[in-house]
C-alpha positions as CSV (number, residue, x, y, z in Angstrom):
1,X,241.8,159.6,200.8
2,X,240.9,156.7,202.8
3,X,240.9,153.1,201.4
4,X,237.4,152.4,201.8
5,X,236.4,155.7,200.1
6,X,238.9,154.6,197.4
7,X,237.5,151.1,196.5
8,X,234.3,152.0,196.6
9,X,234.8,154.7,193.8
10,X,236.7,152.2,191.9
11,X,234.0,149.7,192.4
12,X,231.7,152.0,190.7
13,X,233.5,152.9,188.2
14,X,234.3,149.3,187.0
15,X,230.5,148.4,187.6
16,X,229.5,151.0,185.6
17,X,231.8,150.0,182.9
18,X,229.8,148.8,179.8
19,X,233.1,147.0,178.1
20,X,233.8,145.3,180.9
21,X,230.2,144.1,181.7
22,X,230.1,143.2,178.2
23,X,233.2,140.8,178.4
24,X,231.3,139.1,181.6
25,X,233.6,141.1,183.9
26,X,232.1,141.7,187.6
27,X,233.3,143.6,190.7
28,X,232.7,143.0,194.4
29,X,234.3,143.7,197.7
30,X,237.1,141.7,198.4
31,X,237.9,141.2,202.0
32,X,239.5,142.5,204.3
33,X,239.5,144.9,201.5
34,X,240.1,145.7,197.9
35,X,238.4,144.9,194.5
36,X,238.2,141.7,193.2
37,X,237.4,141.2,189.2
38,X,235.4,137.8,188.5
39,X,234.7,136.7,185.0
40,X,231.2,134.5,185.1
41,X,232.5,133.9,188.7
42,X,236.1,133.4,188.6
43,X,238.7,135.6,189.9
44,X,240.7,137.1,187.8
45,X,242.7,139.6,190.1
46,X,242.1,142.1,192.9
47,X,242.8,145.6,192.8
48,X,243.9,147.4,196.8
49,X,244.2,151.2,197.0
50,X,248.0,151.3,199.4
51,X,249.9,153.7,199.6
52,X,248.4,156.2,197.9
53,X,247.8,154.2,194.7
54,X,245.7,151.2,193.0
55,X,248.1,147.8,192.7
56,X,246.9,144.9,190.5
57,X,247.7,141.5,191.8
58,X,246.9,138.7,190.0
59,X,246.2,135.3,191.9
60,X,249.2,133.6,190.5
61,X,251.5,136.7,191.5
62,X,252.7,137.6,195.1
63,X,253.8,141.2,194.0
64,X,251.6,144.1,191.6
65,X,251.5,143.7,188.5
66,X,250.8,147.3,187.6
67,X,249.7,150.0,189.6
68,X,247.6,153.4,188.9
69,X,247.3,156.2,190.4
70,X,243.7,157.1,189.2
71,X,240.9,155.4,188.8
72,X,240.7,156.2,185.2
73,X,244.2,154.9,185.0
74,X,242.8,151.4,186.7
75,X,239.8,151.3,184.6
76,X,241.8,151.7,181.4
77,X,244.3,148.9,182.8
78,X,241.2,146.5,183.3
79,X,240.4,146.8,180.1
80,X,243.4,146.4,178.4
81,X,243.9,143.1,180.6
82,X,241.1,141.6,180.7
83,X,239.1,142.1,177.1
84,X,240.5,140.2,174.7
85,X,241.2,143.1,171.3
């Protein structure tokens, strides 16, 4: 699937997340593309759809951190970042 079709599922589906909401945790278009994660307004990492699957980059990395192949799989690894057990 395209990239922009991609995101823009993902966006959804980490929008619509109530754990994530709860924990402050936002979405919004990153540009020229992607998904970046803000808590109360600071980014916390971006997620791009290439080559067929979602990478994580963090700000303070130059390289993925993880990468999924679903958005299930990307959802689940937000959490797991990102909310503190």
């Amino acid at each position: 699937m395209s990239t922009t079709i991609m995101e823009a599922e993902l966006i959804e589906a980490l929008s619509g997340d109530p754990a994530l909401a709860y924990a402050g945790i936002s979405t919004v278009a990153a540009a020229p593309n992607g998904v970046r994660l803000l808590r109360h307004g600071v980014a916390l990492a971006v997620w791009r759809w290439r080559n067929g699957v979602f990478e994580l980059m963090l700000p303070t990395s130059d390289e993925p951190v993880c990468t999924s192949e679903t958005i299930a799989e990307a959802l689940r690894h937000s959490r797991e970042r990102f909310i503190a057990p």
